[in-house]
C-alpha positions in Angstrom: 83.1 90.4 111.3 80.2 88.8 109.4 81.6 87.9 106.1 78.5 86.1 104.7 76.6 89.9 105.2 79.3 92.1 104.4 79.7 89.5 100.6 75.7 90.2 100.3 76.7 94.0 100.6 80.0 94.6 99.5 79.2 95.6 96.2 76.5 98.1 97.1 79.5 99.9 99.0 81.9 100.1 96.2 78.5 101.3 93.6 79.1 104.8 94.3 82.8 104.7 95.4 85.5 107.0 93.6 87.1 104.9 90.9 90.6 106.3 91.6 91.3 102.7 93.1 90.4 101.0 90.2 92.5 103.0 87.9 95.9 102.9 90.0 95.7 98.9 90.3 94.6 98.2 86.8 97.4 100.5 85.0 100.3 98.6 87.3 98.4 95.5 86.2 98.6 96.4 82.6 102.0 98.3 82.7 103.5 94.8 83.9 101.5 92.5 81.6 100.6 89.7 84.3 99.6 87.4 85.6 98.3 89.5 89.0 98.5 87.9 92.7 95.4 90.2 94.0 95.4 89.5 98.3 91.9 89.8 99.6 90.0 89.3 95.8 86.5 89.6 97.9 83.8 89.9 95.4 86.2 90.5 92.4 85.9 94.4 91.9 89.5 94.8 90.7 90.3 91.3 89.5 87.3 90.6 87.0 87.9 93.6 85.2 91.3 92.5 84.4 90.1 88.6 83.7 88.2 90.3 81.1 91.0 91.9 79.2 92.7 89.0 78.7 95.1 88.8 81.8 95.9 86.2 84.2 94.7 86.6 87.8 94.7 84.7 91.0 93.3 86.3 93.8 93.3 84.7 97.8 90.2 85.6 100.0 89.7 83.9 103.5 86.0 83.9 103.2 84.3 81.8 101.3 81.3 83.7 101.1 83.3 86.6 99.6 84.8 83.6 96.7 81.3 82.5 96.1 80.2 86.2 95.0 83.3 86.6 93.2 82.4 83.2 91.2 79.3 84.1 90.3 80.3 87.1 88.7 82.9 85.7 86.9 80.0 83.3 85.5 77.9 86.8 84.9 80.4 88.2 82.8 81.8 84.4 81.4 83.5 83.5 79.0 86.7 85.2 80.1 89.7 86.7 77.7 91.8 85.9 80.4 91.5 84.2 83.9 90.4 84.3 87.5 91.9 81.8 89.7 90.1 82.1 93.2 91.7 80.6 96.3 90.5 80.1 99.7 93.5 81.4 102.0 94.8 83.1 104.6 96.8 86.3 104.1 98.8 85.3 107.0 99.9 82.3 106.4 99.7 81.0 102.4 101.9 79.4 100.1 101.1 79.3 95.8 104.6 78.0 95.4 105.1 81.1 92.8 105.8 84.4 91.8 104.1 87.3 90.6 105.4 90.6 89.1 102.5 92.4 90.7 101.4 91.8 93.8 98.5 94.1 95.1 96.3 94.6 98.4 93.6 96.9 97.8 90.4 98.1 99.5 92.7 98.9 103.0 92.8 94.9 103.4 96.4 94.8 105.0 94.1 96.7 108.1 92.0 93.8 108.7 95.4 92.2 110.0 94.5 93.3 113.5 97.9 93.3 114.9 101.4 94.6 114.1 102.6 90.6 114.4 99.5 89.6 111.9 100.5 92.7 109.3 104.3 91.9 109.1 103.4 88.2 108.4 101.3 89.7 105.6 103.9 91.7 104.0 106.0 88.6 104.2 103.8 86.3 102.2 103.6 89.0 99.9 106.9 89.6 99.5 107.5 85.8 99.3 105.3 86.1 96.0 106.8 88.9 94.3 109.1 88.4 91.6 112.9 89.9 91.6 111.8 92.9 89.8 107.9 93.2 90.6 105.7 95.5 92.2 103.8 95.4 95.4 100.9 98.0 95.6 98.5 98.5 98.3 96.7 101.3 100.3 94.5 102.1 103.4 93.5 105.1 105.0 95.5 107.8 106.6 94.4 108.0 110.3 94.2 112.3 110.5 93.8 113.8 113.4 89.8 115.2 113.1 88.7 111.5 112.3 90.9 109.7 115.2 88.3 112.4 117.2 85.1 110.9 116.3 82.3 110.4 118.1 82.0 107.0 118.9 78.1 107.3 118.5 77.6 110.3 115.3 76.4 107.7 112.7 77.9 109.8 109.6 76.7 109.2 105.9 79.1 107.6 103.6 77.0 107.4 100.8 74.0 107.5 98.8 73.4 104.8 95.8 70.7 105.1 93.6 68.6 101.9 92.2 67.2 101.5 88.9 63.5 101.3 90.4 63.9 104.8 92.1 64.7 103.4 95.5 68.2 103.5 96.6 70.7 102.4 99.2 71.8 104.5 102.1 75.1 103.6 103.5 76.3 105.1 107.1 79.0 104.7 109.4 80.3 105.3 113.0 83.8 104.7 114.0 85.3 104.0 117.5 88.9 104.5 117.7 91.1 102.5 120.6 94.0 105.1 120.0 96.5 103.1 122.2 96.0 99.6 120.0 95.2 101.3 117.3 91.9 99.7 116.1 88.9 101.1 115.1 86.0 98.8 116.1 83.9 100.3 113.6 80.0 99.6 111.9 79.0 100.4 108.7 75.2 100.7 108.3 73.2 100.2 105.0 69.3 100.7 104.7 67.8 99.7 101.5 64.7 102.1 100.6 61.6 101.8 98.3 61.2 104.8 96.0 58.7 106.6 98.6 61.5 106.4 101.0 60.3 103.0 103.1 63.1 101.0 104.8 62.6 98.0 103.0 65.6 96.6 104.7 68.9 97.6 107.2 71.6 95.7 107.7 74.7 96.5 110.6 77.7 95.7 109.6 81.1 95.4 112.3 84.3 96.4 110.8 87.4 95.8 112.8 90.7 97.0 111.0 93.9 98.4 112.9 95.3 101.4 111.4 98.8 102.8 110.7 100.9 105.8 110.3 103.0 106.3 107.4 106.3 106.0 109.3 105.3 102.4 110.3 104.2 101.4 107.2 107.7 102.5 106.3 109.5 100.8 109.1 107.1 97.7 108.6 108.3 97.2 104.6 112.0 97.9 105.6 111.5 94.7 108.5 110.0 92.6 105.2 112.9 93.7 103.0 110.8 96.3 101.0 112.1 100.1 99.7 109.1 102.1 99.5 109.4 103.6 95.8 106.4 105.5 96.5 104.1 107.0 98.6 100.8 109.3 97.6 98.1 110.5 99.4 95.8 109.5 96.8 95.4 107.5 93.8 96.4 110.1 91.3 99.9 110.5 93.2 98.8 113.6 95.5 101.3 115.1 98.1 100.7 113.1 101.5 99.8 115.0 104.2 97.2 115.4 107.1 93.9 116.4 104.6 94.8 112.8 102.7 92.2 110.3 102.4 94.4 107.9 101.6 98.0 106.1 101.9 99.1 104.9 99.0 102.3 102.8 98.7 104.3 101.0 95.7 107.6 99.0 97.4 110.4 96.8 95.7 112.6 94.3 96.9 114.8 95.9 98.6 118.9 96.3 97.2 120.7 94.1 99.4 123.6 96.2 98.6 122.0 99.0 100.5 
């Protein structure tokens, strides 16, 4: 994956994207008063917001292209009530010698861990930085049926954002699921346009994430000594099923007593 494009594009992604995420994160966030361990921070969507308010943040990205973004926003929006740490690390494999009573991994980051191996050593460095009594959020998509049976070439739109100059963005996909590994080698395609409809610009982006079902993401936390507390099919707390969009997951430290 091409992290220096996807940080010049990220944002244009997320423009038009339903704020449900936003919303879930940011009320555990505030619910538990900080400070926020955020894995996979990218160009600071969820964390700045929270920055702002007064909390303390520290999010880990593996790319520094995606940090650099992320710090010049905070500079944008500077000063800050609160703070934004920003660390260059690993999911897999990172140490901040502390605890958090949130930890969260949004935007379906846990999938970018392209094995079962890689995601359980992801859960464990979260779970190695959540506090006795905290909260570990995260989410990604629920692999239905109709969308495991797409056509590895239909380019389908995602969506349309609108720019202040009467251009706008048009942002497409196509996904190619391997459904013995599980891994979608997918590309997300955005095409900026001039207000008479001119490409000005298109840009291909690879996405390669492997996907889970909800009774190994439930097997997985249990392995990392995590009790799912809860698990939604959308960010308003929504009955999971097959027509979900989402999986959405809060887990605990496990009792030991159970």
């Amino acid at each position: 994956m091409d992290y220096v494009a996807w940080a010049e594009w990220y944002d244009i992604f997320y423009a038009a994207a339903d704020p449900g995420d936003i919303e879930f994160y940011h009320g555990l966030c505030r619910a538990s008063g900080g400070p926020i361990l955020e894995i996979g921070v990218g160009t600071g969507r969820l964390a700045l917001p929270l920055a702002q308010e007064g909390m303390e943040i520290v999010g880990i990205d593996l790319y520094e292209s995606m940090l650099k973004v992320a710090q010049q926003n905070a500079l944008d929006v500077a000063p800050l009530a609160g703070s934004l740490k920003l660390v260059q690390a690993d999911m897999r494999d990172f140490d901040l010698k502390r605890q958090f009573p949130v930890v969260m991994i949004p935007a379906r980051t846990l999938l970018l861990a392209t094995s079962e191996e890689e995601q359980i050593q992801t859960l464990c460095r979260a779970v190695q930085h959540l506090a006795p009594d905290g909260t570990l959020a995260f989410n990604m998509f629920y692999p239905d049926p109709e969308m495991l049976a797409d056509d590895p070439d239909e380019e389908f739109l995602l969506e349309v954002v609108e720019k202040t100059d009467g251009g706008r963005y048009v942002l497409t996909a196509k996904n190619h699921f391997d459904l013995e590994s599980q891994i979608n080698h997918g590309t997300q395609i955005a095409e900026e346009l001039d207000p008479k409809g001119e490409v000005l610009r298109r840009q291909e982006l690879e996405v390669v994430v492997r996907y889970l079902y909800p009774e190994q993401i439930i097997s997985m936390c249990d392995r990392v000594g995590l009790e799912v507390i809860e698990m939604w099919g959308d960010f308003e707390g929504g009955e999971l099923n097959e027509e979900s969009d989402e999986i959405v997951l809060i887990a605990r430290h496990a009792d030991p007593a159970n």
